[in-house]
DRENMI-655252 format. One record per atom (N, C-alpha, C, O): x, y, z. Coordinates in steps of 0.05 Angstrom, whole numbers, plus 32768, in hexadecimal, padded with zeros to 4 digits. Each point is the difference from the previous one (the first is absolute). Layout:
<recs>
XYZ;...
</recs>
This chain:
<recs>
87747C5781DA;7FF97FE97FF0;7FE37FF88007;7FFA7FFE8018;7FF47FFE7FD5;7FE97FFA8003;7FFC7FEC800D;80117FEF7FF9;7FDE8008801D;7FF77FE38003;7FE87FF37FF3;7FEB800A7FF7;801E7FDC8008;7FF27FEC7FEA;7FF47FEC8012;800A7FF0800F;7FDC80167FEA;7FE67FF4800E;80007FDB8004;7FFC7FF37FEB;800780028028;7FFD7FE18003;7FE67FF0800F;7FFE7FFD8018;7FF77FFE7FDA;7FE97FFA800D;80027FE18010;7FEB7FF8800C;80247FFC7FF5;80107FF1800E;7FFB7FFC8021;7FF47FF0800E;801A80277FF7;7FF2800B8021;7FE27FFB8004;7FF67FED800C;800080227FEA;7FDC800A7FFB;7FF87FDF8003;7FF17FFC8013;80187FED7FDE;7FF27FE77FF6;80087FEE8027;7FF07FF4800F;802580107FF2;80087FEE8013;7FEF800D801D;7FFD7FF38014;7FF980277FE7;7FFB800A8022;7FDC80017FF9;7FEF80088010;800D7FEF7FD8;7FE07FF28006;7FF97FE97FFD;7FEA7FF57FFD;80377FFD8001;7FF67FDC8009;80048005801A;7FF17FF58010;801D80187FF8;80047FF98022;7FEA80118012;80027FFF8018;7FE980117FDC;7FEC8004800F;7FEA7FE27FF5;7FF57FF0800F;800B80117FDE;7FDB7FEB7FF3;80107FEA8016;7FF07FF1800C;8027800D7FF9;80037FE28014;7FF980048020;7FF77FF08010;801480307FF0;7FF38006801E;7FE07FFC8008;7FF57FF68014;800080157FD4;7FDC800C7FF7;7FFB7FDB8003;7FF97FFA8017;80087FFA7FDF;7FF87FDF8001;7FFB7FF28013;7FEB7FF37FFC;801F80098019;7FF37FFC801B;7FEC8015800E;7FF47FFC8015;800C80147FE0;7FEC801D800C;7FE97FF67FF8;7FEF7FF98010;800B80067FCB;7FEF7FF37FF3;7FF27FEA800D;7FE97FFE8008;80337FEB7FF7;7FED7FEB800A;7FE87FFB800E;7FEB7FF47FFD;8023801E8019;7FF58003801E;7FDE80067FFA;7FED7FF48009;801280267FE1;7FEE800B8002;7FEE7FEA7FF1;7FE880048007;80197FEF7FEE;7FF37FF17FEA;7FE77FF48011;7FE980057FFB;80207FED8019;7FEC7FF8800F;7FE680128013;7FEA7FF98008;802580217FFC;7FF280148008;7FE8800E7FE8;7FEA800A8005;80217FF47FE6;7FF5800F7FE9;7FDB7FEA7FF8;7FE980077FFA;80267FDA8009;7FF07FED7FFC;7FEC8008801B;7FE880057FFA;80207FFE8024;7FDF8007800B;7FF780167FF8;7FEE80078010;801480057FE1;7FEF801D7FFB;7FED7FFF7FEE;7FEA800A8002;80247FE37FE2;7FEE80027FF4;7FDB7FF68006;7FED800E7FF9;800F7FDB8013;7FE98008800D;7FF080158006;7FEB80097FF7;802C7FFF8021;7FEA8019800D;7FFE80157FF1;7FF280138007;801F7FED7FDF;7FF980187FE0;7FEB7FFE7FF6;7FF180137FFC;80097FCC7FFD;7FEE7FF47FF4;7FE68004801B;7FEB7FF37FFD;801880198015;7FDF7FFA800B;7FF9801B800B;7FEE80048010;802B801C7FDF;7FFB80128006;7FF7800F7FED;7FF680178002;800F7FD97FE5;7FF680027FE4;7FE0800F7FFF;7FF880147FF4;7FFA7FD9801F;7FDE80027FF1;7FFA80218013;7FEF80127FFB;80277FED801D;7FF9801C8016;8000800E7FF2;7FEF80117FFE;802F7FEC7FEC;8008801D8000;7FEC800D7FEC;7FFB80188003;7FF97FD77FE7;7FEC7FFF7FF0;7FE2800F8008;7FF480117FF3;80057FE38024;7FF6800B800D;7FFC801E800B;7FEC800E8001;802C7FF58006;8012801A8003;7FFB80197FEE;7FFB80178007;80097FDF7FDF;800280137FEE;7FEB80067FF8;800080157FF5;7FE47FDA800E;7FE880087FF0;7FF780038017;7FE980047FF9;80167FFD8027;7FF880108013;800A80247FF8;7FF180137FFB;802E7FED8006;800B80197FFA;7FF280117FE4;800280188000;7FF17FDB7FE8;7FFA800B7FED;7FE4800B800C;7FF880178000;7FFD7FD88008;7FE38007800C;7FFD80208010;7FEE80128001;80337FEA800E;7FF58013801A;800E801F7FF4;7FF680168005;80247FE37FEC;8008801A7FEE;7FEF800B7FE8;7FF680168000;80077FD87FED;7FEE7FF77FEC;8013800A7FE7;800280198000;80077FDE7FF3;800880017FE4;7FF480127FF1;7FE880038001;8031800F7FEC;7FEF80147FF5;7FF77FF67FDE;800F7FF67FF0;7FD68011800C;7FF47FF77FF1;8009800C7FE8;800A80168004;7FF77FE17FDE;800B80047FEC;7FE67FF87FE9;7FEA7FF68004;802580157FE1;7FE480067FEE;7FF67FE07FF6;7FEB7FFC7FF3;80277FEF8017;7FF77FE47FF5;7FE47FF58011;7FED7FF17FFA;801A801C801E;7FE87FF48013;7FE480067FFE;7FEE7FF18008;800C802B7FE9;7FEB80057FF3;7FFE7FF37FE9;7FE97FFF7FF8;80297FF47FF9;7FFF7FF07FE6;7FE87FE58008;7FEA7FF77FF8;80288006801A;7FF07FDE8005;7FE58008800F;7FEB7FF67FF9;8017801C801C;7FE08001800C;7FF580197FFA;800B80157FF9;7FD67FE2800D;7FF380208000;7FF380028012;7FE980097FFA;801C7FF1801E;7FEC80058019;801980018012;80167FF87FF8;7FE380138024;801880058010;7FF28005801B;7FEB800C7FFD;801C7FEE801C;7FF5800B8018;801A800E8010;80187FFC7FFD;7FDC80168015;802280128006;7FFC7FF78017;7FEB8003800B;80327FEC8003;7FFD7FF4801E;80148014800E;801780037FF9;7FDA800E8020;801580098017;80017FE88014;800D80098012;7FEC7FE17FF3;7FF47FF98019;801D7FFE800C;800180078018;80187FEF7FDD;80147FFB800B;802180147FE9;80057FFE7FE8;8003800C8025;8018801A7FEF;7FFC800D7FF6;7FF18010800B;80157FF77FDA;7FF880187FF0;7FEA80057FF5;7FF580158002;80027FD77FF0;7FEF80037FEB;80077FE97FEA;80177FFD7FFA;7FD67FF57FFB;80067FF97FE7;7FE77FF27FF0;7FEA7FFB8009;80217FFE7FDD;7FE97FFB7FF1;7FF97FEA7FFA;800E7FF47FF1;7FDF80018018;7FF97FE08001;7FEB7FFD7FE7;7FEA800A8000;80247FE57FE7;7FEE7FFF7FE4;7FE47FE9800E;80027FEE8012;7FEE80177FE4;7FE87FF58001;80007FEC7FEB;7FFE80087FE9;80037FDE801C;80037FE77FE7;7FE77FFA7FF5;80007FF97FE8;7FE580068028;7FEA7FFF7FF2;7FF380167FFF;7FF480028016;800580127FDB;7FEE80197FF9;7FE77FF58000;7FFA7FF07FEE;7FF580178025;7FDA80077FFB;7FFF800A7FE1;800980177FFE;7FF17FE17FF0;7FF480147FE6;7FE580088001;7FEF7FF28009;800D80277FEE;7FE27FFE8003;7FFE80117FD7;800E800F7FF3;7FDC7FE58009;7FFC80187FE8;7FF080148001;7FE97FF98004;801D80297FFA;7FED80178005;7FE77FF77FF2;7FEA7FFF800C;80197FFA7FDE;7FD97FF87FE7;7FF07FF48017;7FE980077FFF;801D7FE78019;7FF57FFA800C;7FF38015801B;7FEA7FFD800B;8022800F7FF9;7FE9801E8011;7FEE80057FFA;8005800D7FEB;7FE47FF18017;7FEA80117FFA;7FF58010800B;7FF97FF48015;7FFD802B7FEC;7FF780088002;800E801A8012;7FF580108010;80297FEE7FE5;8012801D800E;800A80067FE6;801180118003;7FEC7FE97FE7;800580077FEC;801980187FFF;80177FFE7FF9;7FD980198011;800E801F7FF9;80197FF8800E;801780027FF6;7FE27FF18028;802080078012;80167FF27FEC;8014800D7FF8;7FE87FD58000;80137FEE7FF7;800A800A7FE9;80187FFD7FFC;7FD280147FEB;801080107FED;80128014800E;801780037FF6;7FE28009801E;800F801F8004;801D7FEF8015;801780068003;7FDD7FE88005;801E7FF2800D;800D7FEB7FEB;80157FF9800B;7FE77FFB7FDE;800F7FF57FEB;8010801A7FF2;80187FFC7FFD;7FDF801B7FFA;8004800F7FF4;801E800E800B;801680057FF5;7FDF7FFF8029;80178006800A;80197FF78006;8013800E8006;7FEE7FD77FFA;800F7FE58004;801880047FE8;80187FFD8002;7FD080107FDE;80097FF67FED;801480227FF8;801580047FF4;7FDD800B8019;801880158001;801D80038010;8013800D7FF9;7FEC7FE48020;80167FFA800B;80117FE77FEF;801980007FFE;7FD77FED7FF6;80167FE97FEF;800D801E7FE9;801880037FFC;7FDD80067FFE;800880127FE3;8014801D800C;800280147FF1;800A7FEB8029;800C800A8007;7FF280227FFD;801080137FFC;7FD87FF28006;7FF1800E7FFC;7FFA800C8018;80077FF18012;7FE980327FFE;7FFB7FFE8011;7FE27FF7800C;7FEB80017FF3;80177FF5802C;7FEA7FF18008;80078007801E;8012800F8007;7FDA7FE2800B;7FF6800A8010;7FF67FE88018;7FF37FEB7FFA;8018801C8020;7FFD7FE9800F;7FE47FFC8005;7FEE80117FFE;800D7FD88009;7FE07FF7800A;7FFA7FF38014;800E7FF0800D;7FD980187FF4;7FED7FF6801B;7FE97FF57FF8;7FEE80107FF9;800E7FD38005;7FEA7FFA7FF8;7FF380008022;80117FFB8012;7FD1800C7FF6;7FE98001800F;7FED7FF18000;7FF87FFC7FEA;7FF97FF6802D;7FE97FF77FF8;7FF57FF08011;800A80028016;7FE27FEC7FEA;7FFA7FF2800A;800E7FE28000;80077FF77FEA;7FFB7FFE8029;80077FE37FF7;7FF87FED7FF4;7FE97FFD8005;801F7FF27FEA;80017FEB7FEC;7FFD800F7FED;80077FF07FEF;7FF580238006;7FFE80157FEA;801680037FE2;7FFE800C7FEA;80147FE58021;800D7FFE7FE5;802380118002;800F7FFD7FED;7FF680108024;80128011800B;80197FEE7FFB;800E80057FEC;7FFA7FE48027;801C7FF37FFA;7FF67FE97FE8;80127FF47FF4;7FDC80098007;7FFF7FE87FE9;800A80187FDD;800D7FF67FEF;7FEA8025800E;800780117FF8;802880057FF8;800B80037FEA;7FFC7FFD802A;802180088001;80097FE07FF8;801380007FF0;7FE77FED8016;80057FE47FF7;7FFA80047FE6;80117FF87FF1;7FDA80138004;7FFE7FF97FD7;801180147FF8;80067FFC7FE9;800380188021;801480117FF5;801D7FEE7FFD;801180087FF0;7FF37FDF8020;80147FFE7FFC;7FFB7FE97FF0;80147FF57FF7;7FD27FFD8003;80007FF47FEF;7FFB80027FE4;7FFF7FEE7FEF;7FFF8031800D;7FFE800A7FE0;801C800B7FFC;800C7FFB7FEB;7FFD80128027;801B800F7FF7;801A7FED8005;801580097FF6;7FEC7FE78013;80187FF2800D;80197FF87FDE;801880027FFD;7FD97FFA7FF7;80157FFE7FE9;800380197FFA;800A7FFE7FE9;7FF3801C801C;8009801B7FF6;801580068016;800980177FFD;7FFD7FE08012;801B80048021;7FEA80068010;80098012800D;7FDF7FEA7FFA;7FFA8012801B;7FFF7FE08011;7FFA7FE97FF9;80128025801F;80007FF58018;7FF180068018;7FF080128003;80167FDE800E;7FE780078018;800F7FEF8018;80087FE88001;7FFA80328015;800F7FFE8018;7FE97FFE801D;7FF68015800B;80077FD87FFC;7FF680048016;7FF480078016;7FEE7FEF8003;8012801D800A;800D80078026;7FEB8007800E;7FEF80117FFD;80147FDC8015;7FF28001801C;80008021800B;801180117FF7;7FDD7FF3801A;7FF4801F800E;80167FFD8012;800E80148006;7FF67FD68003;801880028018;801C800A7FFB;800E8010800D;7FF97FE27FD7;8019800A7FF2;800480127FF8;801580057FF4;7FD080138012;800180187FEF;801B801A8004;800C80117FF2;7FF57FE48029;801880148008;801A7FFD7FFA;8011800D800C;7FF77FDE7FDC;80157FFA7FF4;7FFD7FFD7FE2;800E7FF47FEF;7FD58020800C;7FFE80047FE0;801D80157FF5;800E7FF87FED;7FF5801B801D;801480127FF9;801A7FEA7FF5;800A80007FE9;7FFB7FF28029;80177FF07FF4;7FF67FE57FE9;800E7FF07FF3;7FD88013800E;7FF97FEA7FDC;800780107FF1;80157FFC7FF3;7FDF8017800B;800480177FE7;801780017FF6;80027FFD7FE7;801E8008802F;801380037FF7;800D7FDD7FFA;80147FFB7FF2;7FE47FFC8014;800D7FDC7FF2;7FEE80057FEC;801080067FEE;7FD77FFB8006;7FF780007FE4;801580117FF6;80137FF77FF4;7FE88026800F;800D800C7FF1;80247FFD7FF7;800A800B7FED;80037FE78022;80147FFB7FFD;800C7FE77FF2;80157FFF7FF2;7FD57FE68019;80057FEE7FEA;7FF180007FE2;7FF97FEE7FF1;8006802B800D;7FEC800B7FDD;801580087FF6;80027FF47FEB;8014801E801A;800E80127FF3;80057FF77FEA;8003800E7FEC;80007FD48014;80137FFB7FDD;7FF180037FF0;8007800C7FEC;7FDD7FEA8019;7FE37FFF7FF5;7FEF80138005;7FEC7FF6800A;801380257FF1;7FF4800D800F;7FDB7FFE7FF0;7FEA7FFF800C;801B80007FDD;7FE57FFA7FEF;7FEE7FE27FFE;7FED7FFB7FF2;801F7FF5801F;7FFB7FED7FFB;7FEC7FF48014;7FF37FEE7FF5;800780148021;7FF47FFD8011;7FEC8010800D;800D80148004;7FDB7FF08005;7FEE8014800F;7FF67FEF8019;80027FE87FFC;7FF7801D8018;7FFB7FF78019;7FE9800E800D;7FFA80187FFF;7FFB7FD8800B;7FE48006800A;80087FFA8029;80097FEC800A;7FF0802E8003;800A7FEE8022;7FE380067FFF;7FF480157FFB;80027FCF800D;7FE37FF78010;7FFB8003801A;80097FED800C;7FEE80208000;7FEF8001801B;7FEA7FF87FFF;7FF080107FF5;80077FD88014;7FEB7FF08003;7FF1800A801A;800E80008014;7FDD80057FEF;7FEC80048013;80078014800F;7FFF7FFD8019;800880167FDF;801680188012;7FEF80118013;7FEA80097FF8;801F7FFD801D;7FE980148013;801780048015;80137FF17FFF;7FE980268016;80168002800C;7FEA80058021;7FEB800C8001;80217FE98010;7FF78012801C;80188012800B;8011800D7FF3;7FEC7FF18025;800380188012;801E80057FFB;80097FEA8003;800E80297FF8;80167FFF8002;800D7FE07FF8;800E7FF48010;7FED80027FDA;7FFF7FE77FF8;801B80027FEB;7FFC80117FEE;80227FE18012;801080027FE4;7FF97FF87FEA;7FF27FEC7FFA;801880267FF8;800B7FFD7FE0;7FE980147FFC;7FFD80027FE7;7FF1800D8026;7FEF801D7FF6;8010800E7FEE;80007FFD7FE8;800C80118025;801480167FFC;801B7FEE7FE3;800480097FEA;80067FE3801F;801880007FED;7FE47FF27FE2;80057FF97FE9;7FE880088020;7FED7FF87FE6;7FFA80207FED;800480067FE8;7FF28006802B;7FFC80207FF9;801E80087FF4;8000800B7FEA;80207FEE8026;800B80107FF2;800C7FF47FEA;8014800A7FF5;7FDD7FD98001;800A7FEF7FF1;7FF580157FE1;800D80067FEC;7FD98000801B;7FE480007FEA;8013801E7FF6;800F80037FED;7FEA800D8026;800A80207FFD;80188002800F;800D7FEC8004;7FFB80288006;801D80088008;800E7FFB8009;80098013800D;80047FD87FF6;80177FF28003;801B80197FF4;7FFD80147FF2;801E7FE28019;801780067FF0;80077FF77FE4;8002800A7FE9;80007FD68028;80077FF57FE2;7FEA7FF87FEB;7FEA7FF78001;802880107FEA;7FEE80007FE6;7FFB7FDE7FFE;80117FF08006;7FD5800A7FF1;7FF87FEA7FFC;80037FF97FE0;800180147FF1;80007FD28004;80027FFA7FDF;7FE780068000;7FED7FFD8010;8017800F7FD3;7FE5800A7FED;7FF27FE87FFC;7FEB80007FF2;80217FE5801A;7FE67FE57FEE;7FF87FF6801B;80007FE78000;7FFA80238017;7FF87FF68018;7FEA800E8009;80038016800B;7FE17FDB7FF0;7FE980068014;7FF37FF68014;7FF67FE98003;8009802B800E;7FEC7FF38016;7FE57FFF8000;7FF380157FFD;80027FD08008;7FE67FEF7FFF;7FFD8006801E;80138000800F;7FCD80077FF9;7FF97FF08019;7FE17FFE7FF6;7FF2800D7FF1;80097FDA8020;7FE680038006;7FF27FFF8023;80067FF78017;7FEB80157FDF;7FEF80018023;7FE980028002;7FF6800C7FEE;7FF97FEA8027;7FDC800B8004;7FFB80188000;7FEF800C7FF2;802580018023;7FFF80208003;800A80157FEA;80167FFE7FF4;7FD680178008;8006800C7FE5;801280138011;800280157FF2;800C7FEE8024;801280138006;80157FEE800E;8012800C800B;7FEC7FD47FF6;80197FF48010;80008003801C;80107FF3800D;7FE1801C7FFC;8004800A8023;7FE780018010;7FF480167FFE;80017FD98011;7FF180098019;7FF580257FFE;800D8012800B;7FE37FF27FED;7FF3801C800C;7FEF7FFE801C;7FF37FEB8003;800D8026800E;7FFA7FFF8016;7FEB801C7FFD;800380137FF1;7FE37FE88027;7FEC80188001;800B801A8009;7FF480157FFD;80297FE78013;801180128010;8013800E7FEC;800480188002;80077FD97FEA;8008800A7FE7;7FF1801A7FF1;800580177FF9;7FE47FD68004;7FEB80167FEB;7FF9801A8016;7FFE80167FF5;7FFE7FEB8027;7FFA800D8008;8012801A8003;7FF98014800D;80227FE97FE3;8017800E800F;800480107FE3;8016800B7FFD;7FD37FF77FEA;7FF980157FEA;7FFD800C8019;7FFC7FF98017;800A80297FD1;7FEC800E800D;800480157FDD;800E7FFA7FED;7FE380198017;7FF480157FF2;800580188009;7FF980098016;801C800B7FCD;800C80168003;7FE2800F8000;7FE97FF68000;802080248000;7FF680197FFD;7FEB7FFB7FE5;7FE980068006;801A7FF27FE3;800B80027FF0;7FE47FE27FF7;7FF77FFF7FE9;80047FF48023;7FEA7FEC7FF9;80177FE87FF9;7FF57FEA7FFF;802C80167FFB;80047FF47FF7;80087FE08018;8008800B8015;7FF97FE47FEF;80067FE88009;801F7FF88002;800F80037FEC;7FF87FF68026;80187FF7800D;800A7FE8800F;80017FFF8019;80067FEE7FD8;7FFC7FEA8011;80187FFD8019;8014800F7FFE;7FEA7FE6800E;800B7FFD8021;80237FF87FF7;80017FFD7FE7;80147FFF8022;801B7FF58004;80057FE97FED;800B7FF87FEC;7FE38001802C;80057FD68001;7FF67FF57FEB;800B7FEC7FF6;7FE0801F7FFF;7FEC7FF27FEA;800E80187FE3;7FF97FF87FEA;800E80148016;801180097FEA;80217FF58002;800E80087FED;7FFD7FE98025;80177FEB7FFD;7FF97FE87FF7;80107FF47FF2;7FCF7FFD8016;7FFF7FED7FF9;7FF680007FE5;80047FEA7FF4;7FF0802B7FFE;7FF580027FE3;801880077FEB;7FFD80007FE8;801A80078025;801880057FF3;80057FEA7FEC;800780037FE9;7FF47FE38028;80137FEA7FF2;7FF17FFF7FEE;8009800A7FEB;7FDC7FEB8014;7FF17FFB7FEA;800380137FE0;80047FF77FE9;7FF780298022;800680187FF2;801C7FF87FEC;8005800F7FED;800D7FDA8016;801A80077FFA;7FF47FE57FE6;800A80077FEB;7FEA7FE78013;7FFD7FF47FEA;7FEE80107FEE;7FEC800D8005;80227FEC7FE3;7FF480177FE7;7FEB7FF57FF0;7FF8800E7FEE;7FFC7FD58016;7FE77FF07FF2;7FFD7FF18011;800C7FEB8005;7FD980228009;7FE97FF68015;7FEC7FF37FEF;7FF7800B7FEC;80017FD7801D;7FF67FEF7FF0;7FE47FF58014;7FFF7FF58017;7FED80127FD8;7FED7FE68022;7FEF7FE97FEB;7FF480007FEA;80157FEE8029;7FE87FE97FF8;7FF47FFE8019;800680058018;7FE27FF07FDA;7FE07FFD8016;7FF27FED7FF7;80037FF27FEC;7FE7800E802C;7FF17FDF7FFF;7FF280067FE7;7FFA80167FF6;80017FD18004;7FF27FFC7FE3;7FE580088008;7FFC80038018;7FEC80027FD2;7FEA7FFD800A;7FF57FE07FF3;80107FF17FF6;7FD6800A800C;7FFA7FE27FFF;80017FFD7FDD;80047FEA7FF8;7FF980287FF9;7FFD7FEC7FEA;802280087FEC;80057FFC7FE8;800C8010802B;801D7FF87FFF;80047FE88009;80047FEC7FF2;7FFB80148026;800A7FEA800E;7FF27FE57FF0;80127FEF8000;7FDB800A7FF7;7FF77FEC7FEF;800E7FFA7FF1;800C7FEB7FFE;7FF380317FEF;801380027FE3;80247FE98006;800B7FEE7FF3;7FFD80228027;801F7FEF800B;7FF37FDF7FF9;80047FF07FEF;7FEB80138028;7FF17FDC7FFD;80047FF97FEF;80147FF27FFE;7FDB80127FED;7FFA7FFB7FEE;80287FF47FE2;80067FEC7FF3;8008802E8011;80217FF77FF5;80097FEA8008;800B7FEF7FF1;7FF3800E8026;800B7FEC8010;7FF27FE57FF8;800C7FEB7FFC;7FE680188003;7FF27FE57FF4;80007FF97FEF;7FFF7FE87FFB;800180347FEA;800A7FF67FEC;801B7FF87FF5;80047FF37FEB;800D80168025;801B7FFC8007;7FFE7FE48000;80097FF37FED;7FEA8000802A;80037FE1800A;7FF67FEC7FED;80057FE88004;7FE780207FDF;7FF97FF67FF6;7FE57FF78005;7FF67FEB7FF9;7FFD802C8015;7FE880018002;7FE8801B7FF1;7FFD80188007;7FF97FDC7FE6;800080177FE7;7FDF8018800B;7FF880137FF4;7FFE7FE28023;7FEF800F800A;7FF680078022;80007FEC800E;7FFC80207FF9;7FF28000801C;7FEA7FFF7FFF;7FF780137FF3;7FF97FDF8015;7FE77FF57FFE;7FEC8009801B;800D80098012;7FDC7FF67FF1;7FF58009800D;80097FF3801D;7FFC800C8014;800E7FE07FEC;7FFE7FF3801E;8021800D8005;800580048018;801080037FD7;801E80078003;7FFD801E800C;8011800A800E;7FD780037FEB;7FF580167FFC;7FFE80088023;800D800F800E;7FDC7FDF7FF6;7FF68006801A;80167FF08019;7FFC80078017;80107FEF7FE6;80117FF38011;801D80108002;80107FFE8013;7FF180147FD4;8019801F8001;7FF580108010;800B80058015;7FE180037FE7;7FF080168011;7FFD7FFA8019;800480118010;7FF17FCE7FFA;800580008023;801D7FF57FFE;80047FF68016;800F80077FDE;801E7FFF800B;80068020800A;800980028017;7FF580107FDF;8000801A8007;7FFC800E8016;800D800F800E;7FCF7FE07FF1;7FFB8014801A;80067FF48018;8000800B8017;80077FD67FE1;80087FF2801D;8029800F8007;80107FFB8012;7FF080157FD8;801D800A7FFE;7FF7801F800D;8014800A800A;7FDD80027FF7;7FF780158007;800A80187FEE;7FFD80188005;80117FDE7FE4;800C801A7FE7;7FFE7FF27FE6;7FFD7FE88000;800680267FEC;80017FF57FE4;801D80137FF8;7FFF80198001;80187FDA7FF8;801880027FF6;80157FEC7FEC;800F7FEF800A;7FF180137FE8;801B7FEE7FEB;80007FEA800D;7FF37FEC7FFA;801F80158020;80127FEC8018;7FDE7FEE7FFF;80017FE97FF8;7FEE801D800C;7FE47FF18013;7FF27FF17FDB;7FF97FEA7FF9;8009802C7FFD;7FF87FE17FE1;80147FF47FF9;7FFA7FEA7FF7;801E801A8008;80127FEF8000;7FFA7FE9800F;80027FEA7FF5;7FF7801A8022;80057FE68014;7FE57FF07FF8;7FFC7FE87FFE;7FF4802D7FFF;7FE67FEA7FFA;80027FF17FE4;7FF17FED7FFC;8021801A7FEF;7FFA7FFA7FED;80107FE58005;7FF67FEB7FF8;802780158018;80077FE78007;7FF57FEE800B;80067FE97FFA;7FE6801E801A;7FF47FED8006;7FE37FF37FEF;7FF97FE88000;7FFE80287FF7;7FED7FFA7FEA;80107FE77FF0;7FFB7FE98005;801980217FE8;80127FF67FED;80027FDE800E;7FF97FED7FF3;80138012802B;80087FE9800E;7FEA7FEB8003;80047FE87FFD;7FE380258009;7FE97FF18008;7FF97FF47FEA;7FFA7FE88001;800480287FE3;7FF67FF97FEB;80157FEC7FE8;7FF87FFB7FE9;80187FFF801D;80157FEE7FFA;7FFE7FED8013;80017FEB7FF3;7FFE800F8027;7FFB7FED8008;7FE87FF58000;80037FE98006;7FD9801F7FF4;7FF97FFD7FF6;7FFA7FEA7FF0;7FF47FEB8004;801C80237FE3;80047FF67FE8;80067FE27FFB;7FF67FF07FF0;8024800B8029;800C7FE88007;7FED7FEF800C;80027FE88000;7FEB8027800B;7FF07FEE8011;7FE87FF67FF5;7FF77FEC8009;7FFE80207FE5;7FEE7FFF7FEB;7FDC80108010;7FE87FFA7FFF;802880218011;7FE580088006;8008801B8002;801780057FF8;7FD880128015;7FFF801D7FF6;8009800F801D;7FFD7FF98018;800B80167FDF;8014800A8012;7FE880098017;7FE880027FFD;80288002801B;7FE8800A8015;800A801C8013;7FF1800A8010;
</recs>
C-alpha cells in the first residue's frame, strides 16, 4: 500500500526548532548591534584596499579606456605594470616647427601609414636639444588623435618591462583590432654601461618571439645619433682585413645594433640665426604681435648668445619673454626694456 504524504509532522518539527533558534537569536542581537560600527569604520580600509590592490596588480585594460583617453604613461614602479591615462595632454601643433620641415613630413607620413594599418617603421628622432624632437611626437598626437592613434609613455627605467606593454596593448585590441594605433614614446633615450631595458628595447624593435600588433610603434628620441656612449677604446678595437676593408670592434657593433634596428632615422639640429628669428618672429605673431622690430631683433640675438645656441626651445623662451615684457609694458604705459 502506498504511503500518503502528511506534511503535518514536517509543520510541527519547525515550530519546535524556530522556538529553540529564538533565544539563540536573541542573544545574538546585541552582539550583531557591536559590530556594526566596527563594519562601518572598516568600510573606507577596505576601499582603500582595493584601489591599493588595483594599483599593485593593475587591471586589465579594455578597448573603452582608449575611448576616453589618448595619452597614457606605463607605471612599473610598484607590480606588474599598468596604464596610467594622462588627463591633461601637452598639445602642440606640427605648422608650428620651423625649420625641420623634411623630418616632421617623413615622421607625419609615417605615423599616417601605421593609422592606415599600412607598413611603417620604428623611429629615432636625433639631435640637438630644444630642437623640436618631443614637441614633434606631441603634434602627432594632436593631428591624428581622432583617427585612433594613441600614445603610450615610458620611462628608460621601465624599459625592461616593455615586452609585457606590447602584450596588454595587443590583447586589450583584439575586439578592435583596426581601431586603434599606438605610438611607445621614449623621451630622451641614451643608455650607459650594462644599463636595463637595452636589450628587451632591441628585442622589442627586432627579434623578439612574440609577434607584436601591426599598429604599434616605437618612438624614441635622443641627443645621441647611436643611443650609447662611444668610447676612444671602442673605436680603437676596428681593425682592417687583408682586404682594405674595416671592422668594427665587439662592443661598439652591440652598441650600434640598437640604433641599426629603427627603420626611420630622423635628425633635427640647431637652427642657424635667420631660422631662429624666423621661430621669433611666429611666436610673436602668434601672441599678437604682427612684427619684430629692430629692438625685438637685437634683444633675440643677445638672448641667444647669452644662451650660447640658437634652437626652437631658446626662441621660444625668448619670444615669451619678449611677449611678457611687452604686455606689461603696455599696462604700464611704457616700452618694453
Amino acid at each position: 500500500m502506498a504511503r500518503v504524504y502528511n506534511p503535518v509532522p514536517m509543520k510541527e518539527e519547525f515550530t519546535r526548532w524556530t522556538a529553540r533558534l529564538e533565544p539563540i537569536l536573541s542573544r545574538l542581537d546585541p552582539i550583531l548591534s557591536r559590530l556594526d560600527p566596527i563594519l562601518s569604520r572598516l568600510e573606507p580600509i577596505l576601499s582603500r584596499l582595493d584601489r591599493l590592490l588595483e594599483e599593485w596588480v593593475g587591471m586589465p585594460p579594455g578597448p573603452e579606456l582608449f575611448e576616453r583617453w589618448q595619452a597614457f604613461r606605463w607605471r612599473v614602479g610598484r607590480g606588474t605594470g599598468r596604464l596610467e591615462p594622462i588627463e591633461a595632454v601637452a598639445g602642440f601643433d606640427l605648422d608650428d616647427l620651423i625649420g625641420v620641415d623634411g623630418s616632421v613630413e617623413s615622421l607625419d607620413r609615417n605615423t599616417r601609414q601605421l593609422i592606415a594599418g599600412l607598413p611603417y617603421n620604428d623611429v629615432l628622432l636625433h639631435g640637438e636639444r630644444g630642437t623640436g624632437k618631443s614637441s614633434a611626437v606631441r603634434g602627432l598626437l594632436t593631428r591624428h588623435a581622432g583617427e585612433g592613434l594613441r600614445i603610450v609613455e615610458v620611462d628608460r627605467a621601465d624599459l625592461a618591462e616593455l615586452p609585457r606593454l606590447l602584450g596588454v596593448l595587443r590583447r586589450a585590441t583584439l575586439s578592435v583590432p583596426d581601431r586603434y594605433a599606438f605610438l611607445i614614446f621614449c623621451d630622451d633615450l641614451s643608455f650607459g654601461e650594462s644599463e636595463l631595458g637595452f636589450r628587451e628595447l632591441k628585442a622589442a624593435l627586432e627579434g623578439g618571439i612574440e609577434a607584436r600588433s601591426g599598429r604599434i610603434c616605437v618612438v624614441a628620441t635622443s641627443n645621441r645619433r647611436h643611443l650609447v656612449p662611444e668610447t676612444m677604446k671602442e673605436n680603437r678595437a676596428a681593425r682592417m682585413d687583408a682586404e682594405g676593408e674595416l671592422h668594427l670592434g665587439e662592443a661598439l657593433e652591440e652598441k650600434l645594433a640598437l640604433a641599426d634596428r629603427f627603420g626611420l632615422v630622423l635628425g633635427f639640429y640647431a637652427c642657424n640665426q635667420s631660422t631662429y628669428l624666423e621661430i621669433v618672429a611666429h611666436w610673436l605673431a602668434d601672441a599678437g604681435i604682427p612684427k619684430l622690430d629692430d629692438a625685438g631683433r637685437e634683444a633675440a640675438l643677445r638672448y641667444s648668445l647669452e644662451r650660447g645656441a640658437r634652437s626652437g626651445r631658446i626662441a621660444r623662451q625668448f619670444a615669451n619673454d619678449w611677449i611678457g615684457r611687452t604686455r606689461l609694458a603696455e599696462l604700464s604705459g611704457s616700452l618694453p626694456r
